[in-house]
Jmol script that loads the backbone (N, CA, C; Angstrom):
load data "model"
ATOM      1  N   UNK A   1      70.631  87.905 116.116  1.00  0.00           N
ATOM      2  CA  UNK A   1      71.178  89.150 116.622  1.00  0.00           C
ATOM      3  C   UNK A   1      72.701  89.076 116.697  1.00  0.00           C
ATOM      4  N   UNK A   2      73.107  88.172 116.800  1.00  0.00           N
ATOM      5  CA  UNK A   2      74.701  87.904 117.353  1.00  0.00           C
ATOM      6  C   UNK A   2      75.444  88.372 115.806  1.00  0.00           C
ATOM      7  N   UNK A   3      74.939  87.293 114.980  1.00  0.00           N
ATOM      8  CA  UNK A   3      75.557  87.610 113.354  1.00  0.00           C
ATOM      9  C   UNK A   3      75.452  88.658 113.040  1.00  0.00           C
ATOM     10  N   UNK A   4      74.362  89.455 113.507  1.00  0.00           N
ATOM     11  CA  UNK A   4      74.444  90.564 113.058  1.00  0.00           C
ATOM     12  C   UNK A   4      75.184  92.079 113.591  1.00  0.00           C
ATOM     13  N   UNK A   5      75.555  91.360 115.027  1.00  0.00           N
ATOM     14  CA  UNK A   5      76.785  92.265 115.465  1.00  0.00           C
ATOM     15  C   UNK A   5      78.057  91.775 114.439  1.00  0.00           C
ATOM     16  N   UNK A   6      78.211  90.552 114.874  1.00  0.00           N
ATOM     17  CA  UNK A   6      79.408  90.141 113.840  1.00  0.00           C
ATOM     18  C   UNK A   6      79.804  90.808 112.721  1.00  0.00           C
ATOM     19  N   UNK A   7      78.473  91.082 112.178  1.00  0.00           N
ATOM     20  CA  UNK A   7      78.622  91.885 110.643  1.00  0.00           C
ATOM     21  C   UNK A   7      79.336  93.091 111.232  1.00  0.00           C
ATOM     22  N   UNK A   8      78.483  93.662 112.066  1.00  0.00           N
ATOM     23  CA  UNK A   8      79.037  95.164 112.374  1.00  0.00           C
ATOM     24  C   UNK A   8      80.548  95.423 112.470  1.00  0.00           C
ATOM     25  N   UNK A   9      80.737  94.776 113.008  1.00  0.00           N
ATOM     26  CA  UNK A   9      82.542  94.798 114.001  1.00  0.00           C
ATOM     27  C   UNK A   9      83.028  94.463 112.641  1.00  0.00           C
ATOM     28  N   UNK A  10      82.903  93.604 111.687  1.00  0.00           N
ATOM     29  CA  UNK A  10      83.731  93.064 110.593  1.00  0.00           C
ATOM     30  C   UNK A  10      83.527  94.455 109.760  1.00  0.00           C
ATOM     31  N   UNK A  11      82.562  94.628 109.869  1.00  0.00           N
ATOM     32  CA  UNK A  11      82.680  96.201 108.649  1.00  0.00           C
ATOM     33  C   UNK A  11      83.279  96.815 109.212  1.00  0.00           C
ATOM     34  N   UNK A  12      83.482  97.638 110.741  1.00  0.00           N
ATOM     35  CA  UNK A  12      84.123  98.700 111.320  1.00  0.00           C
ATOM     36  C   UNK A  12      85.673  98.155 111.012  1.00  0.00           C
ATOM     37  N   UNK A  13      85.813  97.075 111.049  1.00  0.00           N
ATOM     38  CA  UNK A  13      87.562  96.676 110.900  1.00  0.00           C
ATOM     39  C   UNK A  13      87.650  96.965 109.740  1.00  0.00           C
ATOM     40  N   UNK A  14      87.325  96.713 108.651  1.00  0.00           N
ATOM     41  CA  UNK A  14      87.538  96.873 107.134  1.00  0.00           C
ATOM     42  C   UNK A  14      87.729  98.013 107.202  1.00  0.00           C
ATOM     43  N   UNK A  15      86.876  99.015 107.630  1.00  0.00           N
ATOM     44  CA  UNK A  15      86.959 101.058 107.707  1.00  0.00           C
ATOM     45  C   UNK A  15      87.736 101.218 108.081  1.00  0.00           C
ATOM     46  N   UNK A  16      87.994 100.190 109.347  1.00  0.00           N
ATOM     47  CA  UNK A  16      89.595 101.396 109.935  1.00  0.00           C
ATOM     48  C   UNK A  16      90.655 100.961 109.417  1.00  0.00           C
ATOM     49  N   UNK A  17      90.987  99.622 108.797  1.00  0.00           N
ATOM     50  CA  UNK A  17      91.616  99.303 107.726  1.00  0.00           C
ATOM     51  C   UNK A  17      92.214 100.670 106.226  1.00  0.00           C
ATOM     52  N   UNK A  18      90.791 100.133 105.860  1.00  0.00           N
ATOM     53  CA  UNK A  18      91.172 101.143 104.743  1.00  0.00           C
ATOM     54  C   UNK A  18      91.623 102.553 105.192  1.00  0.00           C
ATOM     55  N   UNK A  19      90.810 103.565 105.870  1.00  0.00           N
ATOM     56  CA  UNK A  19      90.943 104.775 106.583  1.00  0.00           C
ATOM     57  C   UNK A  19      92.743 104.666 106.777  1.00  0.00           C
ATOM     58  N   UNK A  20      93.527 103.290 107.694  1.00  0.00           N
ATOM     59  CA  UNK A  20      94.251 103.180 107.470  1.00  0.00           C
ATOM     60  C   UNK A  20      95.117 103.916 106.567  1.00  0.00           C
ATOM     61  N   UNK A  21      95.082 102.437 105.270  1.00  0.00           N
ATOM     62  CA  UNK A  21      95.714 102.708 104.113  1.00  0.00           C
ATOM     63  C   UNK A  21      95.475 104.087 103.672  1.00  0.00           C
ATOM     64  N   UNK A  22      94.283 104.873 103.347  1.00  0.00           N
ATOM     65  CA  UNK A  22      94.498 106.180 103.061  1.00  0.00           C
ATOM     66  C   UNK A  22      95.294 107.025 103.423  1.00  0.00           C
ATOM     67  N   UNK A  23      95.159 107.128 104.924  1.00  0.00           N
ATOM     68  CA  UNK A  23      96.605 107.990 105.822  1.00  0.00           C
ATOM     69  C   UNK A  23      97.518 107.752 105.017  1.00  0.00           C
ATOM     70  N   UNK A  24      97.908 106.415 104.477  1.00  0.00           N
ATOM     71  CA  UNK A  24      99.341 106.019 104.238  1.00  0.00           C
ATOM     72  C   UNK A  24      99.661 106.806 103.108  1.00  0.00           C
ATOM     73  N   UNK A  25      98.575 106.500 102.201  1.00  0.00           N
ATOM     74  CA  UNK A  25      98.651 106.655 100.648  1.00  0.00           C
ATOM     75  C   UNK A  25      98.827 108.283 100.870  1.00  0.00           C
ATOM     76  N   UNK A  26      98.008 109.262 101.711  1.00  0.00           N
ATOM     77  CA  UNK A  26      98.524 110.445 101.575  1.00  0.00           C
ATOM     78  C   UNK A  26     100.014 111.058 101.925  1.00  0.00           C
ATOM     79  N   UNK A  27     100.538 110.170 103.254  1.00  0.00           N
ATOM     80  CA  UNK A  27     101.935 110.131 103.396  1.00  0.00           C
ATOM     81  C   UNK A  27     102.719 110.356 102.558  1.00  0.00           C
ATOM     82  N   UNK A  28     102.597 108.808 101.850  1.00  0.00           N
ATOM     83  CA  UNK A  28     103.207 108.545 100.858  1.00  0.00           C
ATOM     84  C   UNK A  28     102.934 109.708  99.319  1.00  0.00           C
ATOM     85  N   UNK A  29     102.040 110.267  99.244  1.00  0.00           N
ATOM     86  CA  UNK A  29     102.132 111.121  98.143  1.00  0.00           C
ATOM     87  C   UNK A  29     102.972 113.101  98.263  1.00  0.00           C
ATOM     88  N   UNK A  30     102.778 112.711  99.601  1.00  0.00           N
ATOM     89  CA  UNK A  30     103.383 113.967 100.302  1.00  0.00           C
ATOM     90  C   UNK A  30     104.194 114.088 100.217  1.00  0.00           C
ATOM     91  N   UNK A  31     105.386 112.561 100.533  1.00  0.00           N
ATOM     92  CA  UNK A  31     106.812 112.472 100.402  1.00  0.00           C
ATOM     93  C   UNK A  31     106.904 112.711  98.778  1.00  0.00           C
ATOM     94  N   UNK A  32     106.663 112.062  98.125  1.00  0.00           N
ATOM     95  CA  UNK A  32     106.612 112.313  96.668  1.00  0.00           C
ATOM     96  C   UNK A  32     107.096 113.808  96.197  1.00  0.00           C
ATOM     97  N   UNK A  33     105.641 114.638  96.253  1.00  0.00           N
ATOM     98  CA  UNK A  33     105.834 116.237  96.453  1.00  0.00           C
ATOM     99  C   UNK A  33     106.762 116.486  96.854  1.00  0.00           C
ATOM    100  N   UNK A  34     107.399 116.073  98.004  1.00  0.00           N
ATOM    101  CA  UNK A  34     108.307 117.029  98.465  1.00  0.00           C
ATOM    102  C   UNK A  34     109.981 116.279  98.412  1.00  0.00           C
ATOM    103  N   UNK A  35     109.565 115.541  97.764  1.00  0.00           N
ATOM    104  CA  UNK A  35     110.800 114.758  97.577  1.00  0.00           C
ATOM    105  C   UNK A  35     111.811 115.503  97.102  1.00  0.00           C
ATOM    106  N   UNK A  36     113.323 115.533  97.592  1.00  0.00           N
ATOM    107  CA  UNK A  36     114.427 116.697  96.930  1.00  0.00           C
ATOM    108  C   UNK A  36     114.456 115.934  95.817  1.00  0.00           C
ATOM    109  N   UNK A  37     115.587 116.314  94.554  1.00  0.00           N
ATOM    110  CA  UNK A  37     115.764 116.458  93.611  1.00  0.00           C
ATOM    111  C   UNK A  37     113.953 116.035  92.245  1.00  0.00           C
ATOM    112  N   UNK A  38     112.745 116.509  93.217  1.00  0.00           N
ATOM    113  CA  UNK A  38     111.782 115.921  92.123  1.00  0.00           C
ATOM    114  C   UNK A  38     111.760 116.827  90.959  1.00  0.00           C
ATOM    115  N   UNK A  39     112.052 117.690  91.161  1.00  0.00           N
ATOM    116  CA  UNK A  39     112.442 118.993  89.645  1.00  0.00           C
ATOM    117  C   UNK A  39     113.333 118.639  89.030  1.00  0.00           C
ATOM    118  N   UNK A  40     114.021 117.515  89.794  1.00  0.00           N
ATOM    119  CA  UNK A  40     114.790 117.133  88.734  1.00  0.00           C
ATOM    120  C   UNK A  40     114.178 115.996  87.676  1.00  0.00           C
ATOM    121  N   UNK A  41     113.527 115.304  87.942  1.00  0.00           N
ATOM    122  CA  UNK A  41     113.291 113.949  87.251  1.00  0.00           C
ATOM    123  C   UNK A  41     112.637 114.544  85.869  1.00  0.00           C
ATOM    124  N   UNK A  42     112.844 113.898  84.719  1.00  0.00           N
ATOM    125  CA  UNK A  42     112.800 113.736  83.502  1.00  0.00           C
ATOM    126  C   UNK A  42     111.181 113.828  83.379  1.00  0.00           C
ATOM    127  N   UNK A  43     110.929 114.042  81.920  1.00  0.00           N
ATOM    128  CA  UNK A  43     109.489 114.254  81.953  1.00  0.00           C
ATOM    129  C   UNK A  43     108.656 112.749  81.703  1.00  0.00           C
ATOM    130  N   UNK A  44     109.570 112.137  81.613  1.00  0.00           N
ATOM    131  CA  UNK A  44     109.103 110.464  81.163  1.00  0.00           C
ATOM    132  C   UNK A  44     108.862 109.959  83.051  1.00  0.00           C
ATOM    133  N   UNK A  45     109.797 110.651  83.544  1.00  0.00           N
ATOM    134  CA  UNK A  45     109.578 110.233  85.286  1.00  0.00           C
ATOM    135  C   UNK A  45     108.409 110.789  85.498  1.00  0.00           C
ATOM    136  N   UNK A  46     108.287 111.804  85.468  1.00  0.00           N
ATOM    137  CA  UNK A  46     106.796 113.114  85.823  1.00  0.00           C
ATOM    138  C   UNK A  46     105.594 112.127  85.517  1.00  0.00           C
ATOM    139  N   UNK A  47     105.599 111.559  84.211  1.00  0.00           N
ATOM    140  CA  UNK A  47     104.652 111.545  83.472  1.00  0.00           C
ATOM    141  C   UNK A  47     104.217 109.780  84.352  1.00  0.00           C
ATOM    142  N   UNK A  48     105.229 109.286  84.247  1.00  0.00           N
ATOM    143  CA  UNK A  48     104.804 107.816  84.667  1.00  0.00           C
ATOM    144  C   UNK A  48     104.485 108.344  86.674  1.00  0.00           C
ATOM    145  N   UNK A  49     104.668 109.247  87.304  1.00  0.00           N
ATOM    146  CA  UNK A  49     104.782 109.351  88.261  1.00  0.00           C
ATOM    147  C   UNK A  49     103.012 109.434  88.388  1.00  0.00           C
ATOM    148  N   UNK A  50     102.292 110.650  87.262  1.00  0.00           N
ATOM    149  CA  UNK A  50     101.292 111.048  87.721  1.00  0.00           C
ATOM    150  C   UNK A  50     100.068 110.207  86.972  1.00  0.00           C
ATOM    151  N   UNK A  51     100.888 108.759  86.283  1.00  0.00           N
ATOM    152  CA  UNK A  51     100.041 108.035  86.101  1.00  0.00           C
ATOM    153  C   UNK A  51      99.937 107.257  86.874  1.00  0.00           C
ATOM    154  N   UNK A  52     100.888 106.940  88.412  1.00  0.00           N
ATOM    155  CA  UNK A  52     100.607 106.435  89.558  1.00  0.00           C
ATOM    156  C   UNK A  52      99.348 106.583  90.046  1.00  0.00           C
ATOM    157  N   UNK A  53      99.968 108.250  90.615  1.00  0.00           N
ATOM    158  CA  UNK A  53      98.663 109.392  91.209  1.00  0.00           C
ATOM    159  C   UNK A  53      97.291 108.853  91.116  1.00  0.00           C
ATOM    160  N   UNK A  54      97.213 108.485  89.130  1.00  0.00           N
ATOM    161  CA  UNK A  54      95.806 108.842  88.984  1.00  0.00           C
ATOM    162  C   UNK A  54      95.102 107.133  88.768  1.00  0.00           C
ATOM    163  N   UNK A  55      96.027 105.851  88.828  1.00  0.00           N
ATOM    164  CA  UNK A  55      95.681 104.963  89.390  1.00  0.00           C
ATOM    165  C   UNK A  55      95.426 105.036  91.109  1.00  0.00           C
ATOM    166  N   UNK A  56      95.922 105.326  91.649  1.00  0.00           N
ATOM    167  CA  UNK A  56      96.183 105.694  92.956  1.00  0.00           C
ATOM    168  C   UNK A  56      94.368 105.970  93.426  1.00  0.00           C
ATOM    169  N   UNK A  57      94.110 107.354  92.723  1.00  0.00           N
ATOM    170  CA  UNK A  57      92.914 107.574  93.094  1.00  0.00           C
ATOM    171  C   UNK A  57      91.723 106.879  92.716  1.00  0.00           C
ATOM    172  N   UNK A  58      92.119 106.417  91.505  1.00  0.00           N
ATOM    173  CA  UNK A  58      90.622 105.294  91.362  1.00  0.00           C
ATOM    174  C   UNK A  58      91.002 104.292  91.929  1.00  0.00           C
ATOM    175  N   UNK A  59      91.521 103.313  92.685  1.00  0.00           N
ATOM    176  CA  UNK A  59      91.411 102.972  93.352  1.00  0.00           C
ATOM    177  C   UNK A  59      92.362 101.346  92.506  1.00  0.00           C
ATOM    178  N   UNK A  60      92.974 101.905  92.034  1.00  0.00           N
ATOM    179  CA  UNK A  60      93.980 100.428  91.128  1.00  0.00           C
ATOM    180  C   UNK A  60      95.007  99.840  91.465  1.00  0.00           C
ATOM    181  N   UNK A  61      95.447  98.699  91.527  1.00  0.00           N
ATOM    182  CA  UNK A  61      96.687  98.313  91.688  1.00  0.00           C
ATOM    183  C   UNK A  61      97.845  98.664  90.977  1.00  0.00           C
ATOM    184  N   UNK A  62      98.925  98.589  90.879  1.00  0.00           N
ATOM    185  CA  UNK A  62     100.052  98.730  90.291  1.00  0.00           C
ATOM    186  C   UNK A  62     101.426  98.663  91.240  1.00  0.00           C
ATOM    187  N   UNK A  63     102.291  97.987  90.327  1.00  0.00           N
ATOM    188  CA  UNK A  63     103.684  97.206  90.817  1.00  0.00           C
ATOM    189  C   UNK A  63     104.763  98.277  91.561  1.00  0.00           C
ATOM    190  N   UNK A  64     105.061  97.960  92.206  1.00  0.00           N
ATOM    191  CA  UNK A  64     106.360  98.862  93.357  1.00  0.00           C
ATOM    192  C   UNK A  64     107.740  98.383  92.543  1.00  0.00           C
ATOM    193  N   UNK A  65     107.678  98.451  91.193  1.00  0.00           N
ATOM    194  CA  UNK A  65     109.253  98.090  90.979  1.00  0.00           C
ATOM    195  C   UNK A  65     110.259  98.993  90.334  1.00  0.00           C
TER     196      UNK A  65
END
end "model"
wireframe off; spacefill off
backbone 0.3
color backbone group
């Protein structure tokens, strides 16, 4: 019985973990949107921007550089 609370609590941390990171990731895509000069950026910016996005949503890594 004990391990199997254990399990529980370890999954609920992982959820609020991630749940976490989601908040963030929407933050963070919000600022994006509304970022001043983003009408400005080039279509090579646009384009690599919304291939972030769409790593972003399946769920992929990729470099902050």
């Amino acid at each position: 019985m004990r391990a199997n609370e254990l399990l529980i609590m370890q999954e609920n941390a992982i959820l609020e973990h991630l749940q976490r990171i989601e908040k963030q990731l929407e933050v963070i895509n919000s600022k994006l949107d509304n970022f001043m000069g983003f009408e400005e950026l080039s279509e090579e910016e646009l384009k690599e921007l919304d291939e972030i996005e769409a790593e972003m949503e399946k769920g992929e890594k990729f470099p902050l550089e």
